[in-house]
C-alpha positions in Angstrom: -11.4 26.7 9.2 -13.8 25.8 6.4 -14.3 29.0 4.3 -17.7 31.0 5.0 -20.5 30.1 2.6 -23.9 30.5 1.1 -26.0 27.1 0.9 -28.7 26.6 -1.3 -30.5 23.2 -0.7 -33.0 21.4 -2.5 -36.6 20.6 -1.5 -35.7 16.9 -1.8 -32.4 15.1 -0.2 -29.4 16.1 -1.7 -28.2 13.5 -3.6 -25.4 16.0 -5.7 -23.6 19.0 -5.1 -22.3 22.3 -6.8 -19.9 24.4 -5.3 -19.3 27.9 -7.5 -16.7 29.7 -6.8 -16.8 33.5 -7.9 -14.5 35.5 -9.5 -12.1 38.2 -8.2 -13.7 41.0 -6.0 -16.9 39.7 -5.8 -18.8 36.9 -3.2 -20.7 34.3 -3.2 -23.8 35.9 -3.8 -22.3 36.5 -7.0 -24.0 33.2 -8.9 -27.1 32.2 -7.0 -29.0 33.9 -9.4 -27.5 31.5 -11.8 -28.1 28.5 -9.8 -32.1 29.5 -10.0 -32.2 29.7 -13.4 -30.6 25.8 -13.9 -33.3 23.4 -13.7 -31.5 20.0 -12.5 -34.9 18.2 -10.8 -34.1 15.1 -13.5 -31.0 13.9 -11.7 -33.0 14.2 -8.1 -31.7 16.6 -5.4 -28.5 19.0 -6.0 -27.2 21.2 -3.4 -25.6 24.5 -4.4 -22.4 25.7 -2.4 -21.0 29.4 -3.1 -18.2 30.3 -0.8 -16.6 33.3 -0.3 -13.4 34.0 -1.1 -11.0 35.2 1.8 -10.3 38.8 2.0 -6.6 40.1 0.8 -5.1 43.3 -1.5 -4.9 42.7 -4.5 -1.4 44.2 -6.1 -3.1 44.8 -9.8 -5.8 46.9 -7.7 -3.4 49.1 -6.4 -3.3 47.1 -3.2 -7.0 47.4 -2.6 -8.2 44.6 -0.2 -11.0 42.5 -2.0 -12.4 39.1 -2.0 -9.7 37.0 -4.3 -8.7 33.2 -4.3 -5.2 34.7 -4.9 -3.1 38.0 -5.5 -2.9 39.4 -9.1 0.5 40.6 -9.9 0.2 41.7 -12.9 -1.4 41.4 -16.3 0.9 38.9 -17.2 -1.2 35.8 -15.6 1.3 33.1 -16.7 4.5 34.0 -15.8 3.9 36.1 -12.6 1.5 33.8 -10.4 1.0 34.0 -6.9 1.7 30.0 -6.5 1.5 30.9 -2.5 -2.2 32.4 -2.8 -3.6 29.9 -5.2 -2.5 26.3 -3.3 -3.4 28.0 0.0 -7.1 28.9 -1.5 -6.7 25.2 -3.5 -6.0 23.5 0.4 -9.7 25.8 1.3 -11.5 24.4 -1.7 -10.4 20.7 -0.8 -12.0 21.3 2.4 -15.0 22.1 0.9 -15.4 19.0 -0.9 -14.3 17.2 2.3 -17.3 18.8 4.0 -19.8 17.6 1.2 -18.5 14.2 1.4 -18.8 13.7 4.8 -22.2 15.1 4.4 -23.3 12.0 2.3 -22.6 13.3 -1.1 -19.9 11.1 -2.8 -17.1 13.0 -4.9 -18.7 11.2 -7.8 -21.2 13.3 -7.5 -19.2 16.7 -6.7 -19.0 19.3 -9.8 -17.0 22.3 -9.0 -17.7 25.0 -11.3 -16.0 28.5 -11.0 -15.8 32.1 -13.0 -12.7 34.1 -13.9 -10.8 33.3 -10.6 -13.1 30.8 -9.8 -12.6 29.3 -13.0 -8.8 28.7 -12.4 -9.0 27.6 -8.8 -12.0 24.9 -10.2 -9.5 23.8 -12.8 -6.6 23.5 -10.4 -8.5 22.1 -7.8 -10.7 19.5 -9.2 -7.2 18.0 -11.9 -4.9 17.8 -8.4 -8.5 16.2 -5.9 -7.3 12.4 -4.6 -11.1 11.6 -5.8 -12.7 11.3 -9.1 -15.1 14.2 -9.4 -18.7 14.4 -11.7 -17.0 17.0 -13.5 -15.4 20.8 -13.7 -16.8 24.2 -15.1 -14.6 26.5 -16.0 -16.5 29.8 -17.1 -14.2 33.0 -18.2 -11.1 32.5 -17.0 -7.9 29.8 -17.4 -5.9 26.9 -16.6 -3.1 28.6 -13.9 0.2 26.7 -12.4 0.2 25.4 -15.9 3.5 24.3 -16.5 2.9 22.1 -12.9 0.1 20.6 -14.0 1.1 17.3 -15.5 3.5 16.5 -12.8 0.7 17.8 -10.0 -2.9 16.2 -11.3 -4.3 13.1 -9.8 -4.7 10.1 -12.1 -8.6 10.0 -10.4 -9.4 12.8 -12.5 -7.6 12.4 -15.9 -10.7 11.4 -17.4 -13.0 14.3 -15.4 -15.8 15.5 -17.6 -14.6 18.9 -18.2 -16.6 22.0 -19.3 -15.1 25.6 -20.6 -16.9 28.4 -21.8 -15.7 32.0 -22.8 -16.7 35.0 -24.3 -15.0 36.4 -27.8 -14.6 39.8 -26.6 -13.2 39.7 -23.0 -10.9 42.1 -21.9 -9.8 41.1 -18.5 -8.9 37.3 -19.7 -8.4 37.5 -23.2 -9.7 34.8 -25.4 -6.1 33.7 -26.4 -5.6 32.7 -22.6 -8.5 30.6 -22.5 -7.3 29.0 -25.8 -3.8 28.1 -24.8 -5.6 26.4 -21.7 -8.0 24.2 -23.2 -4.9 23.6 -25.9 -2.4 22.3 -22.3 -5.4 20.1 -21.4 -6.3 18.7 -24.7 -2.2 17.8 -24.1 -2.6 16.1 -21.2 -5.3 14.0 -22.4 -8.5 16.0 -21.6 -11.3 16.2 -24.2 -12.8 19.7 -22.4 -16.2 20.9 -23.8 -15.5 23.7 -25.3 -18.3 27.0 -26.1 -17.3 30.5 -26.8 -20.0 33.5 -26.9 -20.5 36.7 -28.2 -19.7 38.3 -24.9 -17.5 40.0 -22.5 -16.1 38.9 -19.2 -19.3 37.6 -18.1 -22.1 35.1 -18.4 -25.5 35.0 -20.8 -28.2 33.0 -21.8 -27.0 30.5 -23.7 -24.1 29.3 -21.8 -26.4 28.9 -18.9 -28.1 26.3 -21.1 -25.2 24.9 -22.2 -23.7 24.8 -18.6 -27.5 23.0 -17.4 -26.9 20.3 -20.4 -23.3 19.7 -18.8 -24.7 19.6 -15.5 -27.6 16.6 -16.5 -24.9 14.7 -18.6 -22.5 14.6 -15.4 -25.1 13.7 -12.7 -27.4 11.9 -14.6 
């Protein structure tokens, strides 16, 4: 079953698509308010996709059951991932892009862009996709499965345009994390764009701007 979602179409024939996928405990409501503030009408139509995340406890949460692509189990995000949680939610995501494409939207013209946990399912998502993608956006968050990641990533998208942003002062994924990912792409070839901000674990102003430049370089 394709994963429940919110759909924002443009006034014109799609001719692109976004899919954002939010971070832990929130929905996909959580970035339309983003997606109205980029202005994309210079590469024609672009259809927004925000799904929601399946429902699950969350061990970090005491066990509380929240929207999550995968189960926290700890603070330590590298060496205690739910591998389960994250290919089962990366198998979902696939079938999003599936949907687009048999829509009429090509893959070439498929950006997935996600924040925090959304940020890592985009990354391991859109390396691993069988087609080469428009690009990734990786807002707040990191590169998980990293160690897999070579062996795991399909040669359509070792050239994927590859945005990542990240605010100097975040305490839920800490600056260093974000580092160390961009660092294990720049090692397996990537150039990412990189942008930090003087923020916390969240999104402002200019990285929007920087995220619509992005946006018009890879659809344009």
């Amino acid at each position: 079953m394709l994963l429940e979602t919110i759909e924002i179409n443009p006034a014109v024939p799609a001719t692109a698509s976004v899919i954002v996928l939010h971070g832990l405990g929130a929905d996909g409501n959580d970035f339309v308010p983003v997606a109205h503030e980029l202005d994309l009408h210079a590469v024609g139509g672009v259809r927004f996709v925000f799904p929601h995340a399946p429902i699950r406890p969350v061990t970090i949460n005491g066990g509380h059951v929240m929207r999550a692509w995968y189960d926290i189990l700890g603070t330590d995000l590298v060496r205690r991932e739910d591998e389960a949680g994250l290919r089962t939610s990366q198998a979902q995501i696939d079938a999003l892009i599936a949907a687009e494409i048999s829509g009429g939207i090509p893959a070439s013209r498929v950006v997935l862009m996600g924040f925090s946990q959304g940020c890592a399912m985009a990354l391991m998502t859109g390396l691993r996709h069988p087609d080469r993608l428009a690009g990734i956006v990786g807002l707040s968050g990191y590169l998980p499965l990293a160690a897999n990641t070579a062996a795991e990533r399909h040669p359509a998208n070792a050239d994927v345009p590859v945005f990542l942003a990240h605010g100097r002062v975040d305490p839920v994924v800490p600056l260093a994390r974000a580092v160390a990912s961009r660092e294990a792409l720049q090692a397996l070839g990537h150039t990412p764009e990189w942008h930090e901000y003087p923020m916390p674990h969240s999104v402002c102003a200019e990285e929007i701007a920087d995220i619509n430049r992005f946006l018009l370089r890879v659809l344009g």
